[in-house]
C-alpha positions as CSV (number, residue, x, y, z in Angstrom):
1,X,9.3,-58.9,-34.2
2,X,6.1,-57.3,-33.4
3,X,5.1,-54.0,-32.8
4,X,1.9,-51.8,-30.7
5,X,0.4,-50.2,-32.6
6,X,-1.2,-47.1,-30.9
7,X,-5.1,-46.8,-30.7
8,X,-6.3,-44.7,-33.2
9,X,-8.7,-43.0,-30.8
10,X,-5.8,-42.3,-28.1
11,X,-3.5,-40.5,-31.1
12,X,-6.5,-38.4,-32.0
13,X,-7.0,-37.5,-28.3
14,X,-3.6,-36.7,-27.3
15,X,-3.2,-34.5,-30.0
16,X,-6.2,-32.8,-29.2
17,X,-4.8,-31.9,-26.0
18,X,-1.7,-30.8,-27.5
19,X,-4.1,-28.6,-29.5
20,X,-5.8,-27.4,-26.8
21,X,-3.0,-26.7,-24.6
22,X,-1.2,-24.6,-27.6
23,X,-4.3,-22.8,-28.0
24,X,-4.5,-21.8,-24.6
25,X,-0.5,-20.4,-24.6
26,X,-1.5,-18.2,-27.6
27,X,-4.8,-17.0,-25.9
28,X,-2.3,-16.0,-22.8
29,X,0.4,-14.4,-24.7
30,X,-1.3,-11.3,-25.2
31,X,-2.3,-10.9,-21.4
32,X,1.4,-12.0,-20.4
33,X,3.3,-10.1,-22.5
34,X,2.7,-6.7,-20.8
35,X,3.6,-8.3,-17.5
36,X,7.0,-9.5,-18.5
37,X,8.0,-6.7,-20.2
38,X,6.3,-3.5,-18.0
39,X,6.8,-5.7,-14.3
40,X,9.0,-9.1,-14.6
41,X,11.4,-7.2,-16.9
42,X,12.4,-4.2,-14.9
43,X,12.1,-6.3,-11.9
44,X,14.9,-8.0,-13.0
45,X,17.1,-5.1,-14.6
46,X,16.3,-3.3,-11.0
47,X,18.0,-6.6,-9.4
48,X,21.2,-6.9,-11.6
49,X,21.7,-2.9,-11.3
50,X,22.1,-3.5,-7.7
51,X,25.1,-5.1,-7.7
52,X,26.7,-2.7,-10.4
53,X,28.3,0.8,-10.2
54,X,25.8,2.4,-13.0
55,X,25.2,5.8,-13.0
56,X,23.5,8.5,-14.6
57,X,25.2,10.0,-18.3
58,X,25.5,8.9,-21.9
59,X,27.9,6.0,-23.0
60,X,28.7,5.2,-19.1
61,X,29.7,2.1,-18.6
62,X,28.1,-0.4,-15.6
63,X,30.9,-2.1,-13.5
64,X,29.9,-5.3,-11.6
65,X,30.7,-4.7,-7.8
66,X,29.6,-7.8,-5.8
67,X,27.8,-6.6,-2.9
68,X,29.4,-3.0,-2.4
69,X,26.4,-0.7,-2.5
70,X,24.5,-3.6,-0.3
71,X,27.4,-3.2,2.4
72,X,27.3,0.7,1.9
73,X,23.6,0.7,2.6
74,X,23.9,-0.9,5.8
75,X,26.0,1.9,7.0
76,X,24.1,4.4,5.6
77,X,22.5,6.4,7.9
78,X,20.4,8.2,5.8
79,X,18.9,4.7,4.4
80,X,18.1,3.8,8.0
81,X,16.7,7.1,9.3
82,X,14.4,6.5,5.9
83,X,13.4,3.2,7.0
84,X,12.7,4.6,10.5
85,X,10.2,7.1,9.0
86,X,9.0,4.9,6.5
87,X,8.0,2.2,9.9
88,X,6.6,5.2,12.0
89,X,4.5,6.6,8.9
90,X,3.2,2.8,7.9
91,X,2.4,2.3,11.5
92,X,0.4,5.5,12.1
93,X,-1.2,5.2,8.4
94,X,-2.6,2.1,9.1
95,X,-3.8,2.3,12.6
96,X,-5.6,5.2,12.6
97,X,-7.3,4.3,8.8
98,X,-8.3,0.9,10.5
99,X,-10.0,2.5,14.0
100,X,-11.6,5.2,11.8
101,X,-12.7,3.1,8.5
102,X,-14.0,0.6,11.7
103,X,-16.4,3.6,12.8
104,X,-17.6,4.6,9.4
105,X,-18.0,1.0,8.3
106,X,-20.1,0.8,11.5
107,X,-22.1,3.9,10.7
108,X,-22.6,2.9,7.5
109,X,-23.7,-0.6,8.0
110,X,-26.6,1.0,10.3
111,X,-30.1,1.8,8.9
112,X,-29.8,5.4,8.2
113,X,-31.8,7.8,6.0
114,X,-29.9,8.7,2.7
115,X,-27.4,5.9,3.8
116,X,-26.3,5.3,0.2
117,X,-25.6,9.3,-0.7
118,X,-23.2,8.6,2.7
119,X,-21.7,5.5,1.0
120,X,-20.7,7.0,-2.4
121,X,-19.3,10.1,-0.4
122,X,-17.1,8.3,1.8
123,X,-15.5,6.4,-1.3
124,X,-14.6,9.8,-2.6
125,X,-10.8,10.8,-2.1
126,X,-10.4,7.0,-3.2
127,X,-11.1,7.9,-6.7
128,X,-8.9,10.8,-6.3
129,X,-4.8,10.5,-7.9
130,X,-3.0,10.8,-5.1
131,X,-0.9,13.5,-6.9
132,X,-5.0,15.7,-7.0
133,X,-4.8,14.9,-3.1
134,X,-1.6,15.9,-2.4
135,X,-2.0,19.2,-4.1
136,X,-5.5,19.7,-2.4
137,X,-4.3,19.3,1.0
138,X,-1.1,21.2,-0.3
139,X,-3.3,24.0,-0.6
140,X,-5.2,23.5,2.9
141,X,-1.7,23.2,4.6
142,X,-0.6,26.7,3.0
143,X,1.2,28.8,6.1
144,X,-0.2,32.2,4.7
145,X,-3.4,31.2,2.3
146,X,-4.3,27.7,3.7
147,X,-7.8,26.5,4.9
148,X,-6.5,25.1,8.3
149,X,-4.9,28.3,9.0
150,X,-7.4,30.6,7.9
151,X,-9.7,28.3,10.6
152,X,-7.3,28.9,13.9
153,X,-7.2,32.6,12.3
154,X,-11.4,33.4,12.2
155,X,-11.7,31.6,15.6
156,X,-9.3,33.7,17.2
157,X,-6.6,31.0,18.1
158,X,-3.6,32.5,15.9
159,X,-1.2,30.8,18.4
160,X,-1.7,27.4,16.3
161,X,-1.5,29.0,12.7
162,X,1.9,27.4,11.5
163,X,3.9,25.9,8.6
164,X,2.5,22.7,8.6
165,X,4.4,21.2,6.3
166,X,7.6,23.1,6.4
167,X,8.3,22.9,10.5
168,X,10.0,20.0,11.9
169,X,7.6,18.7,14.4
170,X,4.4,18.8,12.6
171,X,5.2,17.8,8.9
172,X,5.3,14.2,9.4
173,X,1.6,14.2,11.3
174,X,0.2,15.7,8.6
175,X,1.8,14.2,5.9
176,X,0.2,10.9,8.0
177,X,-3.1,12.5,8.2
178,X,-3.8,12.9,4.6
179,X,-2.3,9.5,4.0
180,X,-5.3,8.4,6.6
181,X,-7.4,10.6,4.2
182,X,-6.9,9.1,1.2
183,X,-6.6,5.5,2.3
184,X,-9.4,4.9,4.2
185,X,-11.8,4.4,2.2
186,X,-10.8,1.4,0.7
187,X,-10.6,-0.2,4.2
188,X,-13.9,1.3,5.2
189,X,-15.6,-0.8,2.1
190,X,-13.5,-3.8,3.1
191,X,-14.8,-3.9,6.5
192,X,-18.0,-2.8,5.6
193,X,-18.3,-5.8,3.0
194,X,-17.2,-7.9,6.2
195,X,-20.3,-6.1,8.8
196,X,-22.5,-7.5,6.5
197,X,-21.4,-10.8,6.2
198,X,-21.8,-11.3,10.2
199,X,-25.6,-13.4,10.7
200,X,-28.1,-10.4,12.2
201,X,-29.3,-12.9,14.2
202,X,-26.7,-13.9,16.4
203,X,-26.7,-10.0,17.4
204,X,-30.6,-10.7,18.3
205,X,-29.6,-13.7,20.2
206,X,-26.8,-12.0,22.0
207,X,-29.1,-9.0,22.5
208,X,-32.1,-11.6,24.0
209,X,-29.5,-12.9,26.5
210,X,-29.2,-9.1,27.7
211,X,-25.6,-8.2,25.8
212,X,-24.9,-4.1,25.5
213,X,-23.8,-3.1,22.4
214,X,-19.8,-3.2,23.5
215,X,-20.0,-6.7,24.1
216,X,-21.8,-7.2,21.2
217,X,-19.2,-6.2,18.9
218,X,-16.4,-7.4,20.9
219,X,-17.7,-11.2,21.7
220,X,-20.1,-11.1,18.0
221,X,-19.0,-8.6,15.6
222,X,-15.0,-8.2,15.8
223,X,-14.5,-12.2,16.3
224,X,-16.9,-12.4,12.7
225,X,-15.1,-9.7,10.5
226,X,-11.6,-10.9,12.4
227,X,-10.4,-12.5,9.1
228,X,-10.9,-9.3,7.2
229,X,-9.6,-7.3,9.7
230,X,-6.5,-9.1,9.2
231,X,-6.0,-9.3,5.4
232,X,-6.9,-5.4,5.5
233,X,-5.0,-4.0,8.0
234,X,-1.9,-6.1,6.6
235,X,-2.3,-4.9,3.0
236,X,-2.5,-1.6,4.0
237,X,0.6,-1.7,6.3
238,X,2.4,-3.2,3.0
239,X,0.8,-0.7,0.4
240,X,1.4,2.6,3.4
241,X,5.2,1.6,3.6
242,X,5.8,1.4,0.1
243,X,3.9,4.7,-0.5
244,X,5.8,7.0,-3.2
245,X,3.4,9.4,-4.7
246,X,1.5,11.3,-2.1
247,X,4.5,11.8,0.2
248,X,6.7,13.5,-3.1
249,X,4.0,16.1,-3.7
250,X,3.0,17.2,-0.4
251,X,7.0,17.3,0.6
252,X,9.5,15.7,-1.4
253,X,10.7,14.4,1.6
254,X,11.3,17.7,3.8
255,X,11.8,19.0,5.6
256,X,15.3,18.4,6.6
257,X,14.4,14.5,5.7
258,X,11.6,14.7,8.3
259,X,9.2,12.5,5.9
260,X,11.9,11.1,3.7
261,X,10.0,7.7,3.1
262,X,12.6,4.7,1.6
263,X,11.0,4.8,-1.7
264,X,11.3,8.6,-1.8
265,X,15.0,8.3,-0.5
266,X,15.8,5.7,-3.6
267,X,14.3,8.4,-6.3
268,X,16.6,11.0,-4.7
269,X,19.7,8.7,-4.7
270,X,18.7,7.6,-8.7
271,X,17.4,11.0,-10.4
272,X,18.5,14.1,-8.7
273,X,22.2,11.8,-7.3
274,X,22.4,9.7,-10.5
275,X,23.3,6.5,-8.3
276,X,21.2,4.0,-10.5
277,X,23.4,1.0,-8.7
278,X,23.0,2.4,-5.5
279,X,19.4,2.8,-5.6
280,X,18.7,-0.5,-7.6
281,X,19.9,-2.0,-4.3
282,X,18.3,-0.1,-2.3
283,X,14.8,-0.8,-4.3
284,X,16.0,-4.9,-4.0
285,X,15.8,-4.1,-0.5
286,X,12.6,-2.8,-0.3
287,X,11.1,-5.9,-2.2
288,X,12.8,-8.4,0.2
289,X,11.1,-6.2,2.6
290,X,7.8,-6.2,1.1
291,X,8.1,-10.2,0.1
292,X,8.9,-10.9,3.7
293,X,5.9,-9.0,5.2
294,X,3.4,-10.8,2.5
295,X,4.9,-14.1,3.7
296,X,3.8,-13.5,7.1
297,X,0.8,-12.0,6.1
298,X,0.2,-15.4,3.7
299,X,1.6,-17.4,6.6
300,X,-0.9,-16.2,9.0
301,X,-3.6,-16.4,6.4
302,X,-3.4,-19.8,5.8
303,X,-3.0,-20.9,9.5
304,X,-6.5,-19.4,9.8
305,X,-7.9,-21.3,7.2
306,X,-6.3,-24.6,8.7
């Protein structure tokens, strides 16, 4: 009975590779352990909490219940009044960032004198913690000490001085225009990346065949930077609805829920209601959410590139 012998130079080589590839594992450890233990980890623990009964204390025991707090949530009002808010502030957030980042990208992409002094200043409250933004505009919301209040004061039009974010109907708007605030300058530099990717010369071509400066950017411009546009405009709508940090320290979610954002509403129902089951499914939620909106973002994405 014979036998094949295996090619000396084949063993060497696939053992190489074996090499190689075990190499490469260890050279990724270090990078992947902080992912599955600070992200992949908890993401998980958040998931099995939601279908248990844990709660807050020492020595408390964690029941499995199935899918009770998910068929709680659905008739929880509260929840869906959240969600409402959490839609309407998304929505504003990222409209207006998008039509005003547009204009300064715009402005910014022009010839002007000290054009990069305006660049680095619009990229300012982007640097800025949104918990340094929310106590800045804190401050210039004040009812008796604040900046916007002191303005409608000097100029004589006390009739607008108010609580702006303690009254009803205006502390969602403003909550909504410092989240435009902060936001949009990462947009503007997105959009501003994609102005300058557009060819000058089919603007000089369109402006030889006697195109204004409208049609210019709606038949040249906004068909160039559309991709952008998209990818933009839909990460912002995903980042604005899952906002957490800005919304807690201009409001904590008051008043009378009038900016309760979901996220904001899960914290309550886990640290100040001690509902850890209830607000692990509410969080699973929110990720199904999220994970649904990046597949049609993703979906759309790739349908342009086809």
């Amino acid at each position: 009975m014979t036998t094949v012998q295996e090619r000396p130079d084949v063993a060497r080589g696939g053992r190489a590779r074996s090499r190689d590839r075990t190499t490469i594992y260890l050279l990724l450890l270090p990078s992947l352990l902080p992912v599955l233990l600070l992200s992949v980890f908890p993401l998980l623990r958040g998931i099995y909490l939601g279908f248990t009964d844990a709660r807050a204390g020492r020595n408390v025991e964690a029941n499995f219940t199935g899918l009770d707090n998910y068929k709680e949530l659905l008739t929880d009002e509260l929840f869906w009044n959240s969600f409402k808010i959490g839609l309407l502030w998304a929505f504003g957030v990222t409209v207006l960032q998008f039509v005003l980042a547009l204009g300064l990208a715009l402005l910014l992409n022009q010839q002007l004198r000290f054009r990069g002094v305006a660049r680095v200043l619009a990229v300012v409250p982007w640097a800025m913690p949104p918990v340094v933004v929310g106590i800045l505009w804190k401050l210039v919301y004040h009812p008796d000490a604040g900046l916007l209040n002191e303005f409608f004061h000097r100029i004589g039009a006390d009739g607008l001085r108010t609580n702006w974010l303690g009254d009803f109907s205006t502390a969602l708007p403003a909550v909504i225009i410092v989240g435009v605030w902060a936001g949009m300058p990462q947009t503007t530099v997105v959009l501003l990346a994609g102005l300058q990717g557009v060819a000058r010369e089919l603007h000089e071509a369109a402006a030889v065949d006697g195109a204004s400066t409208w049609h210019r950017f709606r038949h040249v411009t906004l068909p160039a930077i559309m991709p952008v546009v998209v990818a933009i405009t839909s990460l912002d709508f995903i980042w604005n609805f899952n906002s957490f940090g800005l919304v807690y320290v201009l409001t904590a979610g008051g008043p009378g829920g009038k900016t309760m954002l979901p996220m904001l509403f899960a914290y309550e129902e886990a640290f100040r209601y001690g509902n850890y089951g209830y607000a692990a499914a509410l969080g699973n939620v929110m990720v199904v959410i999220i994970v649904a909106l990046l597949a049609v973002y993703l979906r759309r994405r790739l349908r342009e590139a086809n």
